[in-house]
C-alpha positions in Angstrom: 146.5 92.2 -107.0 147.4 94.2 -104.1 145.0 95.5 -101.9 145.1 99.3 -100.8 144.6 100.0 -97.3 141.9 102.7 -96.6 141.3 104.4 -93.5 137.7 105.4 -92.7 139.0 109.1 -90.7 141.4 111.5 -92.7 143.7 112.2 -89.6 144.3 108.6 -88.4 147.1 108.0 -90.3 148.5 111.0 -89.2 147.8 110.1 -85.5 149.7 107.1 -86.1 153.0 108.5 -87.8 152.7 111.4 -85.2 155.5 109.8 -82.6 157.6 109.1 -84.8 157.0 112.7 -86.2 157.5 114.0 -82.6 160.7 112.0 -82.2 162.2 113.7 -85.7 161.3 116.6 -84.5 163.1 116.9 -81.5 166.1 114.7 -81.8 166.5 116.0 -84.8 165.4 119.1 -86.5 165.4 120.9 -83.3 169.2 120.3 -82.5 169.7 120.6 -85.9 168.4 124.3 -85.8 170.2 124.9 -82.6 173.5 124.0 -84.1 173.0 126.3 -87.1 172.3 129.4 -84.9 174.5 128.7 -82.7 177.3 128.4 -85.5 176.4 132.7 -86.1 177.4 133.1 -82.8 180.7 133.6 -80.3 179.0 132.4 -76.9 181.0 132.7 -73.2 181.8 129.4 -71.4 178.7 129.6 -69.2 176.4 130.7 -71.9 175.1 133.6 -69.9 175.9 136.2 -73.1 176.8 135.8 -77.0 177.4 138.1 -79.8 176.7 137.5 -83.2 179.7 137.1 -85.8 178.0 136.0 -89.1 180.2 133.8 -90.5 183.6 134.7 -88.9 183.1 131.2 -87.3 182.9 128.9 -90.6 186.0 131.4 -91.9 188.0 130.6 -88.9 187.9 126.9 -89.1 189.2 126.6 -93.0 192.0 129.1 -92.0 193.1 126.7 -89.0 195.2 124.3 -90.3 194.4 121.7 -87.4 190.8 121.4 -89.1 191.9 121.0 -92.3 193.8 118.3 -91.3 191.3 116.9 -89.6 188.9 116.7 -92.0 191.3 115.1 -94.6 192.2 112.5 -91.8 187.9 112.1 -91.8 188.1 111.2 -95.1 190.7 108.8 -95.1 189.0 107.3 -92.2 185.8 107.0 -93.4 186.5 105.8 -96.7 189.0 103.1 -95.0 186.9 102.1 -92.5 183.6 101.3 -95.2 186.4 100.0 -97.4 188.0 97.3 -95.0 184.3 96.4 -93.0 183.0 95.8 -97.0 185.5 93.7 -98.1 186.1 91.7 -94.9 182.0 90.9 -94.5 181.7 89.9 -97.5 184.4 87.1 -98.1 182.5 85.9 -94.8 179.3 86.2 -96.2 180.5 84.0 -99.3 182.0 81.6 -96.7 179.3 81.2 -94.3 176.5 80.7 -97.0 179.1 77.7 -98.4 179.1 76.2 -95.3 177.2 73.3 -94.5 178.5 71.5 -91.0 178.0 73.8 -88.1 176.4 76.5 -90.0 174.0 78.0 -87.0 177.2 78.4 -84.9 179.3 79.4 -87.7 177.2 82.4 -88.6 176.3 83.2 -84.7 180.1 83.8 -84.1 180.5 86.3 -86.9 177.5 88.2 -85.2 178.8 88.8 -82.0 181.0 91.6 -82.3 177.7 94.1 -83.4 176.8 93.8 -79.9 179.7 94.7 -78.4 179.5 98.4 -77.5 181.8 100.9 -79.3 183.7 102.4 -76.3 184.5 98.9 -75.6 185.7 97.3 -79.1 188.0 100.6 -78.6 189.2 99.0 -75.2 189.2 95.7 -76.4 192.0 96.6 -79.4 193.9 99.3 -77.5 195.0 95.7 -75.4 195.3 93.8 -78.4 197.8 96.4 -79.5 199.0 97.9 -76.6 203.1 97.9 -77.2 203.7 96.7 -73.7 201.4 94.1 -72.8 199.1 93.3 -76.6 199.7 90.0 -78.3 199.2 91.8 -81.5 201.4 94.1 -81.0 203.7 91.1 -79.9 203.2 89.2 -82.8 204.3 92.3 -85.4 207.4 92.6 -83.4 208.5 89.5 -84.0 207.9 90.0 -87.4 210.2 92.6 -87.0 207.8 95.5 -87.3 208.3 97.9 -84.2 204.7 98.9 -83.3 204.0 101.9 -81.2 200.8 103.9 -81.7 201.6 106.3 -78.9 204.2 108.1 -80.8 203.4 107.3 -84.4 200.3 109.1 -86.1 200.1 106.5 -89.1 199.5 103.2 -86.2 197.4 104.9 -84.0 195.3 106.0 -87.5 195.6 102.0 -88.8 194.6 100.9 -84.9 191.5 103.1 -85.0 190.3 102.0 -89.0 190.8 98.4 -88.0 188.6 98.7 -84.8 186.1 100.4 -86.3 185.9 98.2 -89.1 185.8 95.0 -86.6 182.8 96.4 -85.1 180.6 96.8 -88.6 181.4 93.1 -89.7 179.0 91.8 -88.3 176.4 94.4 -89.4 177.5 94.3 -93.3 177.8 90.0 -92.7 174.0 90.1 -92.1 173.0 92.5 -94.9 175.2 90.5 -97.4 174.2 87.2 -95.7 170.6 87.9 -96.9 171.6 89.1 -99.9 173.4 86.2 -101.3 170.5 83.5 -100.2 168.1 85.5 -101.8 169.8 85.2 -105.3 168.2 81.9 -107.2 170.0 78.7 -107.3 169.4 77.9 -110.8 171.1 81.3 -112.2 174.2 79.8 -110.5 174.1 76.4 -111.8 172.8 77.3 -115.2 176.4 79.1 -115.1 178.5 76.1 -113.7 176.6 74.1 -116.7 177.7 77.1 -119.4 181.7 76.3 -117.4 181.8 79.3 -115.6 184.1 79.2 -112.6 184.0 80.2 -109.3 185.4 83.3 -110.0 183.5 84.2 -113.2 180.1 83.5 -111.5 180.9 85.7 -108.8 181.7 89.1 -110.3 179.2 87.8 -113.4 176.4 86.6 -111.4 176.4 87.1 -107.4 178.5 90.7 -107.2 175.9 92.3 -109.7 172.6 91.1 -107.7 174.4 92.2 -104.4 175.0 95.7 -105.5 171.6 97.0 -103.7 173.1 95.6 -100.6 176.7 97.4 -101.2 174.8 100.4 -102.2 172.9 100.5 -99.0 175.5 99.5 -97.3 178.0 102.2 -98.7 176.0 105.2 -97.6 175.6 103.4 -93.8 179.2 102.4 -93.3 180.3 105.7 -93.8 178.0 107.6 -91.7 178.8 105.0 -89.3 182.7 106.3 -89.6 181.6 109.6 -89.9 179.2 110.1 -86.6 178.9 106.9 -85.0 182.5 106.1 -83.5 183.2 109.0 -81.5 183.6 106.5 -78.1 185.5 104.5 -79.9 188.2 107.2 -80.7 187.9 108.6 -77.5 188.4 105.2 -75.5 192.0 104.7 -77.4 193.6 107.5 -78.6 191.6 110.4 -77.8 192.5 111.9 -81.0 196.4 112.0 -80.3 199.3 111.3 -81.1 199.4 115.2 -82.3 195.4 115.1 -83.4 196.6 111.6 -85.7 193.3 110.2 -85.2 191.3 113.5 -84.5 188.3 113.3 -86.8 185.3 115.7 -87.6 183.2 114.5 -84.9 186.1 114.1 -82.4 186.7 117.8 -82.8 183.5 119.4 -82.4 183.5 117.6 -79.2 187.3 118.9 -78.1 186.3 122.4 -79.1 182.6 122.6 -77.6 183.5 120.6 -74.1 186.9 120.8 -73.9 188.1 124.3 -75.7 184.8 125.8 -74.4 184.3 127.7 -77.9 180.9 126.8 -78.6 180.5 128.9 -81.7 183.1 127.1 -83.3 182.0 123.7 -82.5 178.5 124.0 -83.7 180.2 125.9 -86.9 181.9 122.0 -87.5 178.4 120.0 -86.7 176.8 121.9 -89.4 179.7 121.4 -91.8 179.5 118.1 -91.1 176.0 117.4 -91.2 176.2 119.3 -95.0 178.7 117.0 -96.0 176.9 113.7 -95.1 173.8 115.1 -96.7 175.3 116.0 -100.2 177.7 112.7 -99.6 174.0 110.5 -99.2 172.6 112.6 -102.4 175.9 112.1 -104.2 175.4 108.4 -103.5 171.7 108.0 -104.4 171.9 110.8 -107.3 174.9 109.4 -109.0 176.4 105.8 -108.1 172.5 104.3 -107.9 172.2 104.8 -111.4 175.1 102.1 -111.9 173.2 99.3 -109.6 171.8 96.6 -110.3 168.1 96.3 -109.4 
């Protein structure tokens, strides 16, 4: 029987959740709320004066065709990124919990990469495929594939997906890690008895129990693309060639810092925040009722 905690004053457990209260408040809500009136507003570069415009601001982005395109090229890189990081963690996940010899070091490899920072996995593959001096880059012209992401939209896109993707291997690897050792032994070999292969006890047995994890992991992987790999953009291709690689968060920084239209930047934060709240409901409204529990 589980035992219910009480608490002999009403407003301790409010005392307690307070900071993190406090911290939701401001790093949240509060910029949150800025953004949005800001967004109803055309503000000079020094932000002594503004004027209010309504919405002229959201109706000026989808009329700008360099938005449009970069929010389809958000979507493609999103849904990439969560796509490739998935996949790849998980036939490592499957690997590493086969492994016997050397399993400590095997598994302490594949974590690594999380604590490299993003800025830097965005260094450490703009060298790797750098058309001068990367060996990758090396490698696929001696395949005979010409690689140049400096000039061509469609590499420096690829470039981007696969070094945001390297960086949330090692996050997913844990998740799925867990996942798979939690799943009872005797499920597995009551299957190997029935002469289920490999194969069939995977997407009969393991893939089915894991889909919590991919659920969870689904809705973080592409808020991850979404807001968290704005260093890594701007440490390789700044968004070029010819906004290629400019995504949604990419843009509200080019037009707030760089363009100086603040209106119109915070216009793109709060379409961006709506669209990763009605992605997350979407997710948890829909596609939960499909998993696996």
């Amino acid at each position: 029987m589980q035992k219910r905690v009480i608490f002999r004053s009403a407003w301790l457990p409010y005392l307690l959740l307070l900071p993190q209260i406090a911290v939701t408040l401001i790093f949240f809500f509060w910029p949150a709320y800025q953004a949005l009136e800001s967004s109803f507003f055309i503000e000079d570069a020094f932000g002594f004066s503004r004027d209010w415009v309504g919405l002229q601001n959201y109706a000026e982005l989808f009329r700008d065709e360099g938005y449009i395109r970069s929010f389809r090229t958000t979507l493609v890189f999103g849904l990439s990124v969560a796509a490739l990081s998935l996949s790849v963690a998980l036939v490592l996940a499957v690997a590493a919990n086969r492994v016997l010899h050397a399993a400590t070091a095997y598994r302490t490899l594949l974590i690594w990469p999380y604590a490299v920072a993003p800025a830097l996995a965005g260094v450490i593959w703009y060298f790797l495929m750098n058309p001068s001096l990367g060996i990758v880059a090396y490698w696929l012209k001696l395949m005979g594939y010409d690689w140049n992401h400096y000039v061509n939209g469609d590499q420096a896109l690829l470039m981007v997906i696969v070094a945001a993707a390297w960086k949330q291997v090692s996050y997913n690897f844990l998740f799925f890690l867990a996942g798979l050792q939690s799943i009872p032994k005797s499920m597995l070999e009551a299957a190997a008895i029935d002469r289920a292969g490999p194969m069939r006890r995977f997407w009969s047995i393991t893939f089915p129990l894991l889909t919590p994890t991919t659920f969870f992991l689904l809705v973080v992987n592409l808020v991850y693309a979404f807001f968290e790999t704005f260093s890594l953009i701007h440490a390789t291709t700044e968004g070029g060639p010819y906004d290629s690689t400019s995504i949604l968060v990419f843009r509200v920084y080019n037009t707030g810092f760089v363009g100086q239209d603040y209106g119109s930047s915070a216009a793109q934060s709060v379409i961006l925040m709506i669209m990763v709240v009605l992605m997350t409901f979407f997710q948890f409204r829909f596609v939960e009722r499909k998993v696996n529990y």
